[in-house]
Phi, psi and omega in degrees: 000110166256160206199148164301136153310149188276359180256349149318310206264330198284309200314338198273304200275266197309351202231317188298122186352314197290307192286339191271358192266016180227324182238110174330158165316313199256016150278112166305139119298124181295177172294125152018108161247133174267141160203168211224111157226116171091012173110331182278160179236183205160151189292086177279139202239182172210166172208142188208168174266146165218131180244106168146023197305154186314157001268026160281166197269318212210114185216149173292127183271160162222183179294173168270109116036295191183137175227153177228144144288108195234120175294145175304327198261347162200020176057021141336112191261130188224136158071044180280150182211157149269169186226145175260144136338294191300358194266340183211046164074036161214141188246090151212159207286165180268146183097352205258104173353095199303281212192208192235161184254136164204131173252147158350119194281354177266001178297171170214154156332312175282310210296281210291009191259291222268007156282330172304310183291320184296332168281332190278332211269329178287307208284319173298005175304280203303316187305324180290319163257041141291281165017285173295327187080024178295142178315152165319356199300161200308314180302287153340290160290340181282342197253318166296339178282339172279326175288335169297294194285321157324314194280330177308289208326306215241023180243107179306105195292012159276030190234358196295287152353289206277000156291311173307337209265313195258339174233060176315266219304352175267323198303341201250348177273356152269355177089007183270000000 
């Protein structure tokens, strides 16, 4: 499988012109969702609001906005959309507060920087044997287990549904 590094492909889905000249700044992008269409694989991202990045503690979260697909292999931007809440696993009204965003009060900006990276760093682990559907084997499982607990650390979990919503077939083969 050859492929953009993911954290190539999240910069594109945060920063690139096209998608930012239609879903605001002050929209997040989300993690990675890897999925495979038509045999290719590529990302589904959302974008939703948060306020609030370390060392604040506790900020309003809201539902997602908007989502797009960017193919893997050359960051092919496909399938910019607005999105309902109900469109990406959550029964809550849209514009309408989620929950609250909060990070580990001992976190900083460098703590949340070098786990961003140690995560971008789990999914190229991992995405070749998803790909594959590889088996459970001893290696395999200690390198998925590490990217679960990396993607836990830095994903809020009211936003957890809409990963599943969008990447059913990897979430469940990590187990999230």
């Amino acid at each position: 499988m050859t492929s953009l590094p993911v954290a190539k492909i999240w910069a594109i889905a945060s920063f690139d012109a096209r998608i930012r000249a239609k879903v605001a700044l002050e929209l997040t992008a989300s993690w990675p969702i890897p999925s495979q269409r038509r045999m290719a694989l590529g990302f589904w991202f959302f974008y939703y609001a948060s306020f609030g990045p370390p060392p604040a503690l506790r900020f309003t979260l809201y539902p997602p906005s908007w989502a797009v697909w960017i193919g893997a292999v050359n960051g092919s931007i496909w399938q910019l959309r607005r999105v309902r809440p109900t469109q990406v696993g959550l029964n809550v009204r849209e514009g309408h507060p989620l929950g609250a965003h909060q990070w580990p009060r001992d976190w900083t900006i460098e703590i949340a920087d070098r786990k961003r990276e140690e995560l971008f760093e789990s999914y190229d682990n991992i995405l070749p044997m998803w790909v594959r559907r590889a088996e459970r084997v001893q290696g395999v499982s200690a390198q998925i287990r590490a990217f679960r607990q990396s993607f836990l650390d830095l994903t809020q979990p009211a936003l957890l549904p809409c990963y599943r919503a969008l990447g059913e077939s990897f979430f469940s083969w990590v187990g999230v």
